[in-house]
C-alpha positions in Angstrom: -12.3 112.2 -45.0 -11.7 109.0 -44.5 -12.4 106.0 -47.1 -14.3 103.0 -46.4 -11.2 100.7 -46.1 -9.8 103.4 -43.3 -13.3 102.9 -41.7 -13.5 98.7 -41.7 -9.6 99.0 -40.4 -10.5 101.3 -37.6 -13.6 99.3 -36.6 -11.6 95.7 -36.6 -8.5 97.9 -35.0 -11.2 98.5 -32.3 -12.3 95.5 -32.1 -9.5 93.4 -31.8 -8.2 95.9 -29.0 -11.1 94.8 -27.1 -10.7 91.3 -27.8 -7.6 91.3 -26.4 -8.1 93.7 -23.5 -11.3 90.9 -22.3 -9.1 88.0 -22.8 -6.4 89.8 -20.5 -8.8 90.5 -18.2 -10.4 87.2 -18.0 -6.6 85.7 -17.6 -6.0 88.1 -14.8 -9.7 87.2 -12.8 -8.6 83.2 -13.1 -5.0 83.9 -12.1 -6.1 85.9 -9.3 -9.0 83.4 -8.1 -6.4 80.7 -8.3 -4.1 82.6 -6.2 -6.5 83.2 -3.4 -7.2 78.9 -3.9 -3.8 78.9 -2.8 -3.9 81.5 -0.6 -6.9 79.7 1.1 -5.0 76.3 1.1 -2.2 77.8 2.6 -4.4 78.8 5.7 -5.4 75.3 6.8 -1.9 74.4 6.2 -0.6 77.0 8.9 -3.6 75.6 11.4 -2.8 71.9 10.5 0.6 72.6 11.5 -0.7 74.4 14.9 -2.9 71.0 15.8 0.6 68.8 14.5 2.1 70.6 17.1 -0.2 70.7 20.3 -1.0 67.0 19.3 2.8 65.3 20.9 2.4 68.3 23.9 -0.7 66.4 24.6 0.3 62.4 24.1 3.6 63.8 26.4 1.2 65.0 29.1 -1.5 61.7 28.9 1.1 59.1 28.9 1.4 59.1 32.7 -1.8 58.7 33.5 -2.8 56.6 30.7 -0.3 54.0 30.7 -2.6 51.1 29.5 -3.8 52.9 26.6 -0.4 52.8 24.7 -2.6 51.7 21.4 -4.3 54.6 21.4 -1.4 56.4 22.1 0.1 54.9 19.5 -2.3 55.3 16.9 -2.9 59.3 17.7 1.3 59.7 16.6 0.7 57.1 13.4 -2.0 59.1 12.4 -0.2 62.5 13.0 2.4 60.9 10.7 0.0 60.4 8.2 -1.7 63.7 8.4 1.9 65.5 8.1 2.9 63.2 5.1 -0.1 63.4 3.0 0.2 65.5 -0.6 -2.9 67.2 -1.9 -6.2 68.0 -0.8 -7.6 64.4 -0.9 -5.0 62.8 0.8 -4.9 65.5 3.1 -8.3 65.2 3.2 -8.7 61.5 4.4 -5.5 61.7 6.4 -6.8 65.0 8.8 -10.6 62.5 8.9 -8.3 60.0 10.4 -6.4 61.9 12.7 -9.4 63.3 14.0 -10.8 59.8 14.4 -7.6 58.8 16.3 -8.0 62.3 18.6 -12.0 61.3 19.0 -11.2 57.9 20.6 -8.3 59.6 22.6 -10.7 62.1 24.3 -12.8 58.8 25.2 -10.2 57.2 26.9 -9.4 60.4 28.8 -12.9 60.1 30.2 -11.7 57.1 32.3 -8.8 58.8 34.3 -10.5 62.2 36.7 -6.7 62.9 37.5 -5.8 63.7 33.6 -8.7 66.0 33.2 -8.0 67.8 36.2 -4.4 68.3 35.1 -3.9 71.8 34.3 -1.0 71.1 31.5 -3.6 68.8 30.0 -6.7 71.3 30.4 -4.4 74.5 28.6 -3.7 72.1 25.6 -7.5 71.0 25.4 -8.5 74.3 25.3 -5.9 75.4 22.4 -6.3 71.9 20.5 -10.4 73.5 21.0 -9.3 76.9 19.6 -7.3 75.3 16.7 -10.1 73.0 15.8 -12.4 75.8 15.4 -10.1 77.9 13.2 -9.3 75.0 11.4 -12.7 74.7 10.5 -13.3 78.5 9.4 -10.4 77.7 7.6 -11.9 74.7 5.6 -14.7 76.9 5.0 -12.7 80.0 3.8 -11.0 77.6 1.2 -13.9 75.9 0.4 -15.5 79.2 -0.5 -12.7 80.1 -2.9 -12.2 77.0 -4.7 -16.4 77.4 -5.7 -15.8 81.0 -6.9 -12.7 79.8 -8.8 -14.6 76.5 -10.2 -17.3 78.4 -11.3 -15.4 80.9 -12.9 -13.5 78.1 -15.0 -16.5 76.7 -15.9 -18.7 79.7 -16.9 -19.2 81.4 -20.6 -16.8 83.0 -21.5 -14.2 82.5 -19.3 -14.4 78.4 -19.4 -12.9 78.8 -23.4 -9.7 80.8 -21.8 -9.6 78.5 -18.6 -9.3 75.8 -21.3 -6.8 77.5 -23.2 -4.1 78.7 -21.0 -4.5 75.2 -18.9 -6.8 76.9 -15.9 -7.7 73.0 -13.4 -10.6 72.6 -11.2 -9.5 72.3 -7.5 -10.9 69.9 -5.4 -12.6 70.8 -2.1 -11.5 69.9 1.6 -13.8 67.9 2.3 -14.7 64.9 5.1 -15.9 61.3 3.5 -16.7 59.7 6.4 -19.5 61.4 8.7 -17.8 60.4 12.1 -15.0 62.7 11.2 -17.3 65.4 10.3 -17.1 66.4 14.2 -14.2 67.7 15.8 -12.5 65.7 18.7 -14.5 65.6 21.7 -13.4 67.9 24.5 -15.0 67.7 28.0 -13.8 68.6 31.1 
């Protein structure tokens, strides 16, 4: 039979197995939520690169027709720059908002020359600057969906005193600041 003492050591035996077995899985949720952060980041990055890419193909293809718009020209490949240079999801943030900008004001000028938008060159890399646009924006929305879960999680009873603990951040969201690069660049044929 067993004594009392056998009893209170069985019971906090017990209960510091579960303890440990609820901080372990609370450590294993975050580290896995903050993974798919990443994994989520990672995402726009591959698209970001795609739209880095098309973006010369398409200058290359303008710049015959639009020979007086070499500002604008200009200011798409500094703002590429920028985009391509930029560290961390503000930056990155505010440098994509300005690329866009640049690309929105490019698609303007387009308007002026019929022979460019009847260029088939020009017309293919519309349509796949389009089609990364659009995945860039599920993309966005995918990370934006992951770095919530993951915030709330880090902030949330019980798992906020752990977060703290083993040194779990907030991430911050992809977001646009300025409404006019809320829209992706206008494409018309």
């Amino acid at each position: 039979m067993m004594t009392m003492m056998g009893l209170i050591l069985l019971v906090l035996v017990v209960f510091l197995l579960f303890v440990l077995s609820s901080v372990a899985s609370i450590y294993n949720i975050l580290v896995g939520l903050r993974n798919q952060v990443k994994n989520a980041w990672a995402q726009i990055d591959v698209q970001l690169k795609r739209r880095h890419d098309l973006i010369p193909n398409l200058v290359e293809t303008a710049k015959g027709y639009v020979k007086h718009e070499r500002e604008t020209l200009e200011n798409i490949t500094k703002a590429r720059s920028a985009a391509m240079g930029a560290q961390g999801v503000a930056d990155r943030s505010k440098a994509e908002g300005s690329l866009s900008d640049a690309m929105s004001k490019f698609f303007v000028v387009v308007e002026n020359y019929p022979d460019l938008k009847a260029n088939q060159n020009f017309l293919a890399l519309q349509e796949e600057l389009t089609s990364t646009e659009n995945k860039i924006s599920f993309a966005r929305q995918a990370y934006n969906d992951q770095v919530l879960g993951y915030n709330n999680k880090i902030q949330m009873f019980p798992s906020n005193i752990f977060a703290g603990m083993f040194n779990f951040r907030q991430e911050q969201f992809f977001q646009v600041e300025n409404a006019d690069e809320r829209q992706a660049p206008k494409v018309s044929f």
